[in-house]
C-alpha positions in Angstrom: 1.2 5.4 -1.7 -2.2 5.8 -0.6 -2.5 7.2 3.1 -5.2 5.5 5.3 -7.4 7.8 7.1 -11.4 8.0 9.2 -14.0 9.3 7.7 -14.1 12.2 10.4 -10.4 13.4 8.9 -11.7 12.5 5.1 -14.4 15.4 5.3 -11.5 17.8 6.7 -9.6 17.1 4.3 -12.4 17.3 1.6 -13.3 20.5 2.9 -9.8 21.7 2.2 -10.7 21.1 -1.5 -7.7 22.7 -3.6 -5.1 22.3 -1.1 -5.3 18.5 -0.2 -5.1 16.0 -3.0 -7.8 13.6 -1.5 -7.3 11.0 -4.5 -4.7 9.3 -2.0 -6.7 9.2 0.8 -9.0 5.6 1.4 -11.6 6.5 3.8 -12.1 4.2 6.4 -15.8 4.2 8.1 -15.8 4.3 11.5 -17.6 5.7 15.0 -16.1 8.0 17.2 -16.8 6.0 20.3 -13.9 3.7 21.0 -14.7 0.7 21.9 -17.6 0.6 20.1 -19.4 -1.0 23.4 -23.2 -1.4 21.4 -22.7 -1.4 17.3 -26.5 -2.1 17.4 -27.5 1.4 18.8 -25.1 3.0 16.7 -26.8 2.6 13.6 -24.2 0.2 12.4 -26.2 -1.7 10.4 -27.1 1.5 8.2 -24.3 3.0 8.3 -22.8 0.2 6.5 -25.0 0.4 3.5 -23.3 3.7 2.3 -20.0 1.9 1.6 -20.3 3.8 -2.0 -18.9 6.5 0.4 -16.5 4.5 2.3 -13.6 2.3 1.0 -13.1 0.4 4.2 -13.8 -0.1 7.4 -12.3 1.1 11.0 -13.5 -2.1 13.1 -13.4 -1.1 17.2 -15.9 -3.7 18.0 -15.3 -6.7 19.6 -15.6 -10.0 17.6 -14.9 -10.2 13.9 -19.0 -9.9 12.9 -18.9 -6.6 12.0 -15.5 -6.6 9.7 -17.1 -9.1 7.9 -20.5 -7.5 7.3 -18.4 -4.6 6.1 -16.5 -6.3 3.3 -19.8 -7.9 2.3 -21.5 -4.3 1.5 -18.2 -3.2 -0.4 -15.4 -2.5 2.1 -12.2 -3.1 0.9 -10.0 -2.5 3.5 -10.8 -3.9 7.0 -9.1 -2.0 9.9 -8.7 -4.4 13.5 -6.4 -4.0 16.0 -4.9 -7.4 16.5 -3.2 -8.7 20.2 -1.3 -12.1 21.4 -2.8 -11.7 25.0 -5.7 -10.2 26.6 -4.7 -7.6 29.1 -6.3 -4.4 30.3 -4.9 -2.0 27.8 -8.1 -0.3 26.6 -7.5 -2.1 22.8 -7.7 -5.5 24.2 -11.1 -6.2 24.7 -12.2 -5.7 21.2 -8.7 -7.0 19.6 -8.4 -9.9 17.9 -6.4 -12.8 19.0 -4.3 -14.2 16.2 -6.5 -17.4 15.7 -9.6 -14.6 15.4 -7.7 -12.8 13.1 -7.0 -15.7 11.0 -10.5 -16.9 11.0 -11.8 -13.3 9.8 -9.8 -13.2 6.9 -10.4 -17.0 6.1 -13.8 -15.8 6.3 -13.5 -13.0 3.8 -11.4 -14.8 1.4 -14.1 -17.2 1.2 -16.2 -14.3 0.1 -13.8 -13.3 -2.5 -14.2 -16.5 -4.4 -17.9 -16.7 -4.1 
């Protein structure tokens, strides 16, 4: 079973070499600001063009725009924290309500078959 982890553990684990079997690990891009409050100061946009280093993506920003920039430069596994309700719990404002959610992945499916 492959174990999901961020690319902050990924280079601990890397770094271990002989003792961790990294070939389970998928390494999931992300920031370690949460929420991600400016993905445009961040570097985002870069960042996401070294997805030959990254298998997915570890989306804490709000909206869906950045998942789906993501899977277009080669993410394959998309990382969003999903809610029925906003509230204050500190995940809500960048979670996904399940009509969001659903139009992200109608959105990348579409990209599949193109």
């Amino acid at each position: 079973q492959p174990i999901f982890i961020s690319s902050e553990t990924y280079r601990i684990f890397a770094a271990l070499g002989r003792f961790v079997d990294i070939r389970r690990f998928i390494n999931l891009y992300c920031k370690r600001q949460y929420p991600i409050e400016n993905p445009e100061l961040l570097q985002f946009e870069e960042d996401l063009n070294t997805f030959n280093l990254f298998e997915g993506f570890s989306d804490h920003t709000e909206g869906m725009e950045w998942a789906i920039k993501a899977w277009r430069r080669g993410a394959r596994v998309i990382e969003k924290h999903f809610t029925t309700e906003r509230n204050n719990s500190p995940d809500s404002k960048f979670a996904l309500l399940p009509h969001e959610f659903k139009q992200m992945v109608y959105e990348i499916r579409r990209m599949e078959n193109e």
